[in-house]
VEXKE-99237 format. One record per residue (C-alpha): chain; x, y, z. Coordinates in nm, 3 decimals. Example, Ala and Ser with C-alpha at 12.3 -4.5 7.8 and 13.67 -1.06 7.14 Angstrom:
# residues 2
<site palum="A" xx="1.230" yy="-0.450" zz="0.780"/>
<site palum="A" xx="1.367" yy="-0.106" zz="0.714"/>
***
This chain:
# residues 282
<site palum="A" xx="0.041" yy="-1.175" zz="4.491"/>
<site palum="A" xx="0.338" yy="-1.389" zz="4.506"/>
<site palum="A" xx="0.142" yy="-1.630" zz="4.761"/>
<site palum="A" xx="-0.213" yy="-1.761" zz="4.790"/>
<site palum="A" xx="-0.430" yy="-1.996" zz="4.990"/>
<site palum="A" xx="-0.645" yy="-2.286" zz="4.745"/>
<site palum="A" xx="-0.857" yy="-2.494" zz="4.925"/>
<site palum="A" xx="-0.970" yy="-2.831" zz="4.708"/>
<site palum="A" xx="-1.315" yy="-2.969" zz="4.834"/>
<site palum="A" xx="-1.378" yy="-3.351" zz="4.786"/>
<site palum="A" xx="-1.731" yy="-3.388" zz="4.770"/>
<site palum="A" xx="-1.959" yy="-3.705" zz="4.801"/>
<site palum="A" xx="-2.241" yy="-3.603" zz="4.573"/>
<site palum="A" xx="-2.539" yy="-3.796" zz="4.441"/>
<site palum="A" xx="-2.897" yy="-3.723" zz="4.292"/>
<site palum="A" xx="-3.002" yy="-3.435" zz="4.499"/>
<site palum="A" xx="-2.931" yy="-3.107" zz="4.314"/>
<site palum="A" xx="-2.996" yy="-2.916" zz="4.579"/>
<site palum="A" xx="-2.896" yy="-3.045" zz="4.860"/>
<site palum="A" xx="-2.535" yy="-3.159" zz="4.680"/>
<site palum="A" xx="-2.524" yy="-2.760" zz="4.610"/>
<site palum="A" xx="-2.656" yy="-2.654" zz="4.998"/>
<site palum="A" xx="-2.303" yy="-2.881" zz="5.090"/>
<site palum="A" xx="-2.072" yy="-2.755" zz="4.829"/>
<site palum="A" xx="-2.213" yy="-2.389" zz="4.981"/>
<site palum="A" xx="-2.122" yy="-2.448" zz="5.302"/>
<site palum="A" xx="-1.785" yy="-2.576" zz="5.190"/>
<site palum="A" xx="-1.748" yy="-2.230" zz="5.066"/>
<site palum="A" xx="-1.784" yy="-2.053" zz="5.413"/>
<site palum="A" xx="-1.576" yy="-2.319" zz="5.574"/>
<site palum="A" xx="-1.289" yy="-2.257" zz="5.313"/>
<site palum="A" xx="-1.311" yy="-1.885" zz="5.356"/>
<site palum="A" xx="-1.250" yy="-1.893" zz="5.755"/>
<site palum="A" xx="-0.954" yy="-2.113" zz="5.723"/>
<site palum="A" xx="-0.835" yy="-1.800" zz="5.502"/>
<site palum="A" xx="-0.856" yy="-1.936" zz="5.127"/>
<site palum="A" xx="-0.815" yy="-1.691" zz="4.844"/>
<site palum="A" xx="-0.962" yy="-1.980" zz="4.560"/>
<site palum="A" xx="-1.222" yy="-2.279" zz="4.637"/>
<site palum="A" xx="-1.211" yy="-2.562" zz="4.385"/>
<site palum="A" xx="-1.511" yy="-2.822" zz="4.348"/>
<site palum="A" xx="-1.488" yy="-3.132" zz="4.150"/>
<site palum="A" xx="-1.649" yy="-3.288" zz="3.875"/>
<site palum="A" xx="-2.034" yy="-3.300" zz="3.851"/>
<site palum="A" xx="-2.079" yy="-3.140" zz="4.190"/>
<site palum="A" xx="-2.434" yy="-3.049" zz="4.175"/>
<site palum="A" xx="-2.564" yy="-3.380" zz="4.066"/>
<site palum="A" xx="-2.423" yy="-3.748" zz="3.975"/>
<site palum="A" xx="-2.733" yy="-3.987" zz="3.904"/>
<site palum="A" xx="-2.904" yy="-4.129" zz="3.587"/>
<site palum="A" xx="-2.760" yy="-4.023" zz="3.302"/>
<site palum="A" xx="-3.137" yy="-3.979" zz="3.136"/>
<site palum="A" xx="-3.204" yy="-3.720" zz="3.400"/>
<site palum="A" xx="-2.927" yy="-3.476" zz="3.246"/>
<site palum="A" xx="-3.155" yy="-3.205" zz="3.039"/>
<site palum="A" xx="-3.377" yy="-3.249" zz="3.343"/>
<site palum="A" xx="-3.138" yy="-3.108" zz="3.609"/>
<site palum="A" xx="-2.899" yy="-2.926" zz="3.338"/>
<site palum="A" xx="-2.975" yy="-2.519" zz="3.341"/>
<site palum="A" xx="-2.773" yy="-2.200" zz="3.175"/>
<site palum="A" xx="-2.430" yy="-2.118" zz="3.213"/>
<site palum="A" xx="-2.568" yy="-1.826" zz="3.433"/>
<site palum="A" xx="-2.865" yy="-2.001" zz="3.614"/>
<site palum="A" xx="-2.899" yy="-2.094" zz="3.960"/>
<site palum="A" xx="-2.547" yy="-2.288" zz="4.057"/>
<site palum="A" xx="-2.321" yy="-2.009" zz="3.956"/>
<site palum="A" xx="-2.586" yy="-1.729" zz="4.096"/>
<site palum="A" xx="-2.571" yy="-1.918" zz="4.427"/>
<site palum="A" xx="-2.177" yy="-1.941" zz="4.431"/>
<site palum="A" xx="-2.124" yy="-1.590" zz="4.312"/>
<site palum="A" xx="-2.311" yy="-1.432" zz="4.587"/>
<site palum="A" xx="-2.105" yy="-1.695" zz="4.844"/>
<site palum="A" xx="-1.774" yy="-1.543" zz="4.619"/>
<site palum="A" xx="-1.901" yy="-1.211" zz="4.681"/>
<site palum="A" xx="-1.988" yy="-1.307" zz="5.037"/>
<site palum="A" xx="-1.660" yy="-1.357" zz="5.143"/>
<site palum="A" xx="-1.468" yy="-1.143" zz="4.868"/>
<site palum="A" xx="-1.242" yy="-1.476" zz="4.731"/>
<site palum="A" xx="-1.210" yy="-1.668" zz="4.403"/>
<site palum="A" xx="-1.473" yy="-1.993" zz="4.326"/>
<site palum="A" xx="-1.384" yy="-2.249" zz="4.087"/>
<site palum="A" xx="-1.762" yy="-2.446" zz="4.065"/>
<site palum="A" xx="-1.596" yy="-2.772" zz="3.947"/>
<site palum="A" xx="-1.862" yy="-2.910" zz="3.685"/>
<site palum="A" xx="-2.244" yy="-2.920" zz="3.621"/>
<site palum="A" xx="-2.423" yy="-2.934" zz="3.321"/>
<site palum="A" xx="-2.545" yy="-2.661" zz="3.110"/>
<site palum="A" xx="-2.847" yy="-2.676" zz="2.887"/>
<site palum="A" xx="-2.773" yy="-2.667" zz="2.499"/>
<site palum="A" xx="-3.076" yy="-2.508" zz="2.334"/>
<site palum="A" xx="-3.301" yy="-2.771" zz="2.107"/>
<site palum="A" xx="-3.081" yy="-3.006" zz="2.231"/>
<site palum="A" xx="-3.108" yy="-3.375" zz="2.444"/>
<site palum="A" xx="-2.732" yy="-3.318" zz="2.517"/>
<site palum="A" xx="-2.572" yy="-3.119" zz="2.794"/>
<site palum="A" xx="-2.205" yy="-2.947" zz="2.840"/>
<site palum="A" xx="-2.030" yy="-3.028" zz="3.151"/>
<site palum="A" xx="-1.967" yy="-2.673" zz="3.210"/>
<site palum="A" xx="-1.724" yy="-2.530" zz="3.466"/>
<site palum="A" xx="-1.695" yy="-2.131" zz="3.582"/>
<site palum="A" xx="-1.470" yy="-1.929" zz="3.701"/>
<site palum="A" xx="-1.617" yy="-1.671" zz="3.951"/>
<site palum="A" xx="-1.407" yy="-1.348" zz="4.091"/>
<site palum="A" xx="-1.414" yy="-1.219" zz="4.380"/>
<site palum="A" xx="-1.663" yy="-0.990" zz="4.313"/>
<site palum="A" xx="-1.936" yy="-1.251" zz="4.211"/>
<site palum="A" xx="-1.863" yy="-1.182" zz="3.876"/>
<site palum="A" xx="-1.812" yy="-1.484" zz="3.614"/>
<site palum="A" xx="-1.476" yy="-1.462" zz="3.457"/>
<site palum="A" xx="-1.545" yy="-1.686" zz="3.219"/>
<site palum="A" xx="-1.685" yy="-2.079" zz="3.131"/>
<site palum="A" xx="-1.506" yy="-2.390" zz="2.983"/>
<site palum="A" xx="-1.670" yy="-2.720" zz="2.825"/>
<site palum="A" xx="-1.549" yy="-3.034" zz="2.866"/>
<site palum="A" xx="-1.336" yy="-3.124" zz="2.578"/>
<site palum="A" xx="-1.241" yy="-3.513" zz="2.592"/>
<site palum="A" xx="-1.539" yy="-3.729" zz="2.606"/>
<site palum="A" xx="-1.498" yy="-4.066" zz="2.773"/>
<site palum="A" xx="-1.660" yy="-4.311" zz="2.554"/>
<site palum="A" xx="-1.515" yy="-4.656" zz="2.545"/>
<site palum="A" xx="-1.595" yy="-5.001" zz="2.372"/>
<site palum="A" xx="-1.467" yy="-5.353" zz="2.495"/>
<site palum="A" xx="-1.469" yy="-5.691" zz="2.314"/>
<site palum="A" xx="-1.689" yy="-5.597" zz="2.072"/>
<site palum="A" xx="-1.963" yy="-5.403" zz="2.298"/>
<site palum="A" xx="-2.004" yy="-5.075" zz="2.360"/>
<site palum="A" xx="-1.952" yy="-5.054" zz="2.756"/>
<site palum="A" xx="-1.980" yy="-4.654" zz="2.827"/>
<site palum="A" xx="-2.010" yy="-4.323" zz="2.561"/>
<site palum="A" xx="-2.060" yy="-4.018" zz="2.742"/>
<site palum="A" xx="-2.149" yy="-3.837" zz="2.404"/>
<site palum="A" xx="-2.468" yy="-4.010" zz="2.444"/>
<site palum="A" xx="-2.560" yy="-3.751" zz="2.668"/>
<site palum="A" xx="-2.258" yy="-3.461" zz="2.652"/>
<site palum="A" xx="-2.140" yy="-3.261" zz="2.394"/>
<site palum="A" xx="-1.794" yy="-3.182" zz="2.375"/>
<site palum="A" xx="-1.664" yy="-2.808" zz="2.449"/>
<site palum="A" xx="-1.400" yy="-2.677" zz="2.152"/>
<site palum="A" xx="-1.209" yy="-2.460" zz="2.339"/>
<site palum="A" xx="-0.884" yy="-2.463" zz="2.561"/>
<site palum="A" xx="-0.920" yy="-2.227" zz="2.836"/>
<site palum="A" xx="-0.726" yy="-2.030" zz="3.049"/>
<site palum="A" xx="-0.836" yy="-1.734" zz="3.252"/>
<site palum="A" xx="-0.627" yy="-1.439" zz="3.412"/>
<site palum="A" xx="-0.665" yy="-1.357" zz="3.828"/>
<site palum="A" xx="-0.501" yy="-1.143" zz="4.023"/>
<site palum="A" xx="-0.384" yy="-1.430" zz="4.203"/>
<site palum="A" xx="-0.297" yy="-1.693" zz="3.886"/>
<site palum="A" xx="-0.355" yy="-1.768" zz="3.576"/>
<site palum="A" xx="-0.575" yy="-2.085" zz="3.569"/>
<site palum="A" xx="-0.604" yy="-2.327" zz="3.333"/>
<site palum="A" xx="-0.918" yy="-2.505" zz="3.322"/>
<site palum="A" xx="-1.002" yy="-2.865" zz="3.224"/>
<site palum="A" xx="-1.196" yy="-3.172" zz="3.333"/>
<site palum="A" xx="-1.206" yy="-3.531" zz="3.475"/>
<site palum="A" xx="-1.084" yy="-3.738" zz="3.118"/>
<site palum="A" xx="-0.899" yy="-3.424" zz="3.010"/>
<site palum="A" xx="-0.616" yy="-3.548" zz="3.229"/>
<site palum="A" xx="-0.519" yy="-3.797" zz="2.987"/>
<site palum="A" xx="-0.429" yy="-3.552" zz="2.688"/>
<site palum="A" xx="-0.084" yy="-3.391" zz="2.783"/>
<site palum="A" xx="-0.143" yy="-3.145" zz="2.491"/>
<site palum="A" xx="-0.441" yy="-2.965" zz="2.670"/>
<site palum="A" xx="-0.281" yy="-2.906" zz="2.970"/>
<site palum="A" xx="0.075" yy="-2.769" zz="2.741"/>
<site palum="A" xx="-0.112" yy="-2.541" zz="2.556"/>
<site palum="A" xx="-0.297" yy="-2.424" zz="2.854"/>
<site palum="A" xx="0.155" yy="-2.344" zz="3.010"/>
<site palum="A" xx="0.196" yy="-2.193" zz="2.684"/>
<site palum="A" xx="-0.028" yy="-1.924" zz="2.741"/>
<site palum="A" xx="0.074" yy="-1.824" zz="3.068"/>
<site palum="A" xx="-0.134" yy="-2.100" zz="3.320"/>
<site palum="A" xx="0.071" yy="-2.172" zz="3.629"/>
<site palum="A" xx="-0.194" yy="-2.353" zz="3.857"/>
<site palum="A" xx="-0.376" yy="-2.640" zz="3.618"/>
<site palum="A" xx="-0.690" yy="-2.714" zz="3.801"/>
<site palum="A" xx="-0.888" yy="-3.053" zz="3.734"/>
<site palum="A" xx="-1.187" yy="-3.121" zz="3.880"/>
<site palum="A" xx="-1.293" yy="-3.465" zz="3.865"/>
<site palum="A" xx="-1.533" yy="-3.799" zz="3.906"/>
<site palum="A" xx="-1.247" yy="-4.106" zz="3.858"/>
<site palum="A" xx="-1.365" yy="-4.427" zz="3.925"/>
<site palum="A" xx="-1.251" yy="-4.661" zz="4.150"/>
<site palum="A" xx="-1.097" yy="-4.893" zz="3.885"/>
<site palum="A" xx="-0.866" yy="-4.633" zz="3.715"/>
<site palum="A" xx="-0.822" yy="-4.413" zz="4.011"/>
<site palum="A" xx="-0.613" yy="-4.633" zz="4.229"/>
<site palum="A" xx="-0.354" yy="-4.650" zz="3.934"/>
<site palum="A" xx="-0.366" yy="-4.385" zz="3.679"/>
<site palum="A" xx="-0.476" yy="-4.111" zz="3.927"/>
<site palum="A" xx="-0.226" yy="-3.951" zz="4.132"/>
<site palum="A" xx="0.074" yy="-4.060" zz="3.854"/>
<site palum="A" xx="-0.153" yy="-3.845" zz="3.545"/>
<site palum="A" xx="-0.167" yy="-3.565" zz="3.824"/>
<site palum="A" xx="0.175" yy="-3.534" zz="3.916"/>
<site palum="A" xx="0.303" yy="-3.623" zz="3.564"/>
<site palum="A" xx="0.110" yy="-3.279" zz="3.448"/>
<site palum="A" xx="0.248" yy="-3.060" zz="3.735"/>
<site palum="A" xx="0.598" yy="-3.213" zz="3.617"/>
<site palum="A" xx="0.506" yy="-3.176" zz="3.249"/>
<site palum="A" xx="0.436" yy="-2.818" zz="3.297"/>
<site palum="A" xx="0.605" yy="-2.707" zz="3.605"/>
<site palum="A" xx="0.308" yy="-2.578" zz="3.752"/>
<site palum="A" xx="0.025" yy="-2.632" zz="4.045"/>
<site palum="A" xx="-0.214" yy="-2.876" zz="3.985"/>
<site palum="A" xx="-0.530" yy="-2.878" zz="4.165"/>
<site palum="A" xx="-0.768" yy="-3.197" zz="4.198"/>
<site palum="A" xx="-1.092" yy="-3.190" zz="4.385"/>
<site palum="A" xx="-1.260" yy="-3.534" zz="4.300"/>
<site palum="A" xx="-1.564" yy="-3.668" zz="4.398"/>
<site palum="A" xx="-1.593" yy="-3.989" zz="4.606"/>
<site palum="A" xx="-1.845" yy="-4.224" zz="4.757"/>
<site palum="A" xx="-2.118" yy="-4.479" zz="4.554"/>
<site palum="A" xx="-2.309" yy="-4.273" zz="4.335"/>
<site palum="A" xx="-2.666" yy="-4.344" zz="4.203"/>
<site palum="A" xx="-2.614" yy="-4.543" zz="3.838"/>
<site palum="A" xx="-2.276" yy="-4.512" zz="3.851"/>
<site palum="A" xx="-1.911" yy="-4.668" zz="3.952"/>
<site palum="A" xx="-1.771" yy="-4.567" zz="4.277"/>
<site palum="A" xx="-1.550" yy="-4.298" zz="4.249"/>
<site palum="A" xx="-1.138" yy="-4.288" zz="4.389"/>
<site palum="A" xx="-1.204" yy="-3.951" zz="4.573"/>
<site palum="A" xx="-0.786" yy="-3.866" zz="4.708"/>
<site palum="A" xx="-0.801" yy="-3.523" zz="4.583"/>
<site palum="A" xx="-0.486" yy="-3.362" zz="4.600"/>
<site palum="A" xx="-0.294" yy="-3.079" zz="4.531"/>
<site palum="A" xx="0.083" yy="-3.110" zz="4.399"/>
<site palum="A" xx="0.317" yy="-2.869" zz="4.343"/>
<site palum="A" xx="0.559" yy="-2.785" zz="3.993"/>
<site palum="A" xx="0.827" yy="-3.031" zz="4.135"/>
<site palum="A" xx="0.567" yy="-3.313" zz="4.135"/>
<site palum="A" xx="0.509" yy="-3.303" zz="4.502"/>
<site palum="A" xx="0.186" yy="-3.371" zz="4.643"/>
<site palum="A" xx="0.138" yy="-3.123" zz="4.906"/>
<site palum="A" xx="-0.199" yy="-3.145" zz="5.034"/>
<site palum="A" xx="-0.423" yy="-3.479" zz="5.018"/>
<site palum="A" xx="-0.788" yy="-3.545" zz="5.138"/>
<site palum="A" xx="-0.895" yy="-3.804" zz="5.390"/>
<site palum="A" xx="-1.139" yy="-4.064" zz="5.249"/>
<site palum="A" xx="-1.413" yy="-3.846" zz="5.313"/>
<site palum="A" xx="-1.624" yy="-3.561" zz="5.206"/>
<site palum="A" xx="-1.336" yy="-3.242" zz="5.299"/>
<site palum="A" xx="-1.122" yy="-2.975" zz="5.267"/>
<site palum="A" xx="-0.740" yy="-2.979" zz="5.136"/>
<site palum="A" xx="-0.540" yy="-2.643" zz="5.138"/>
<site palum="A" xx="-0.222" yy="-2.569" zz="5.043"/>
<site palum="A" xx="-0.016" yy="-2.211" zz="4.977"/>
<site palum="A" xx="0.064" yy="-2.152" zz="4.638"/>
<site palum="A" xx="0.406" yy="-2.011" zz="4.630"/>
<site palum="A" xx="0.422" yy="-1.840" zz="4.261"/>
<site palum="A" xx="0.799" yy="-1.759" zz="4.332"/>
<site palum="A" xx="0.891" yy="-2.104" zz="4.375"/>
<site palum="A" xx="0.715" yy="-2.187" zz="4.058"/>
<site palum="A" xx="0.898" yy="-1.925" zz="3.884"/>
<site palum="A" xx="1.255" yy="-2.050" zz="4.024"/>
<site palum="A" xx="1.110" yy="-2.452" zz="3.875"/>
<site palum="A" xx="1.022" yy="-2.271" zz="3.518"/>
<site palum="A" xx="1.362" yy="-2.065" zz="3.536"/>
<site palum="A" xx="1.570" yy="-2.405" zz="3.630"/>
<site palum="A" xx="1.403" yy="-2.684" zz="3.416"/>
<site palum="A" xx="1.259" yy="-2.509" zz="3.103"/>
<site palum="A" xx="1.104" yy="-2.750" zz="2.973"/>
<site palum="A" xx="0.822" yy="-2.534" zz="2.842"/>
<site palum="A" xx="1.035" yy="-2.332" zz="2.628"/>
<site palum="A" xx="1.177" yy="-2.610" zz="2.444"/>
<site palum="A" xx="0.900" yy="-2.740" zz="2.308"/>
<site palum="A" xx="0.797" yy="-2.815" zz="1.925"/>
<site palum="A" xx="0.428" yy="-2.831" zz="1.828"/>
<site palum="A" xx="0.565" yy="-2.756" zz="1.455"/>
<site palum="A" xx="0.721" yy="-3.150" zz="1.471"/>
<site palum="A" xx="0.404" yy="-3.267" zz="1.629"/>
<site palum="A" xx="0.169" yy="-3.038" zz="1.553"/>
<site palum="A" xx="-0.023" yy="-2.990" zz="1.902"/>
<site palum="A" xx="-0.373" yy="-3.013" zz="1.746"/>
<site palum="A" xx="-0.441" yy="-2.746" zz="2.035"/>
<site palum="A" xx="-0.240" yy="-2.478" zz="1.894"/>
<site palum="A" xx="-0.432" yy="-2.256" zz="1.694"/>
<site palum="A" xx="-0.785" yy="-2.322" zz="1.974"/>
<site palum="A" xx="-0.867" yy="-1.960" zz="2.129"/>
<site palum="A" xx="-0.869" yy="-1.909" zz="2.472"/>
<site palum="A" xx="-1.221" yy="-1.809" zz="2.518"/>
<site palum="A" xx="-1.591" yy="-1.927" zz="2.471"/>
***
């Protein structure tokens, strides 16, 4: 398929599990009748809250938030990207932020842990460390459709170049990047990290964020967007919970790749990508 539909929903989630899910659900339906092939959620889309409450609303990979979006996948025969939520770690306090991959069938393709961490100390103090209460995923994944092949990743992940490089390498043409920005970084760093990877890697990026005041935590930038290989941003959410679409067009991509090649002159033996010899899988 040469062309698709991707519909990226911005979602305003907060300490309701359920009812954040019952939304992104409906999202679902509304993004198959306007004809989408792949659905994209953001970052912690089935809860954002107290950071204590994480093994409390955490479950399997396969529990009840990708059963409940494979039967809507199944439902309406397209593609469902979950965005994140976290996954219990047996005999562990600590969580993954997990995302899945879910065919049109309702079957899980396959699962990817966030890698990068944000934990961050100013003037002396430690202000924020995620690792408090996430463990870090070890893999760089990328996962084959018949539509694309996705490369997966997550919020902070943005800021590593090498992720999303290796991710080209091995055949990824739309990057997608659900995520939870704040406010503070957002309005700068945001939509030039985003474009800069589409650029990077001549390729789609995909960015359903979340937005709003959330429970125990910074308000988040929300403008998700989607931006095509040239850098372009093509589609762009309101300041709202909604949907952006926008047609992937995998022969334009091809004629960027064919006219820039960027990707094939690349040297990870001078600076040894540290990504290079990750599998693709779990």
């Amino acid at each position: 398929m040469s062309q698709f539909v991707v519909a990226a929903c911005q979602m305003d989630s907060k300490d309701d599990k359920q009812d954040n899910l019952d939304r992104a659900l409906s999202f679902v339906d509304e993004a198959a009748r306007a004809g989408a092939d792949l659905v994209a959620f953001p970052e912690m889309v089935t809860y954002m809250g107290d950071r204590g409450r994480y093994p409390e609303v955490a479950e399997p990979a396969d529990g009840p938030t990708v059963k409940q979006f494979a039967e809507r996948a199944d439902k309406h025969g397209i593609y469902v990207h979950t965005g994140s939520f976290f996954e219990q770690i047996p005999g562990s306090e600590r969580v993954y932020n997990t995302s899945a991959v879910i065919g049109p069938d309702g079957d899980a393709l396959d699962y990817y842990r966030k890698v990068h961490l944000f934990d961050i100390e100013l003037e002396g103090s430690v202000e924020q460390r995620e690792s408090d209460y996430v463990a870090p995923g070890n893999d760089v994944v990328t996962v084959d459709t018949e539509l694309a092949t996705l490369g997966l990743s997550i919020c902070y992940d943005l800021r590593f170049p090498q992720q999303y490089q290796t991710m080209a390498q091995r055949g990824a043409n739309v990057l997608l990047v659900p995520s939870a920005f704040t406010m503070y970084t957002g309005k700068d760093h945001w939509k030039a990290l985003l474009r800069a990877r589409a650029i990077e890697n001549q390729a789609y990026v995909v960015a359903p964020a979340q937005i709003g005041t959330k429970p125990a935590s910074e308000p988040t930038y929300g403008r998700t967007v989607i931006v095509d290989p040239w850098g372009n941003v093509v589609a762009k959410a309101k300041d709202r919970e909604e949907i952006a679409t926008s047609t992937i067009d995998l022969d334009y991509l091809d004629d960027i790749r064919r006219d820039m090649q960027t990707l094939q002159h690349a040297r990870p033996d001078v600076y040894k990508n540290e990504y290079e010899n990750e599998p693709s899988g779990r």
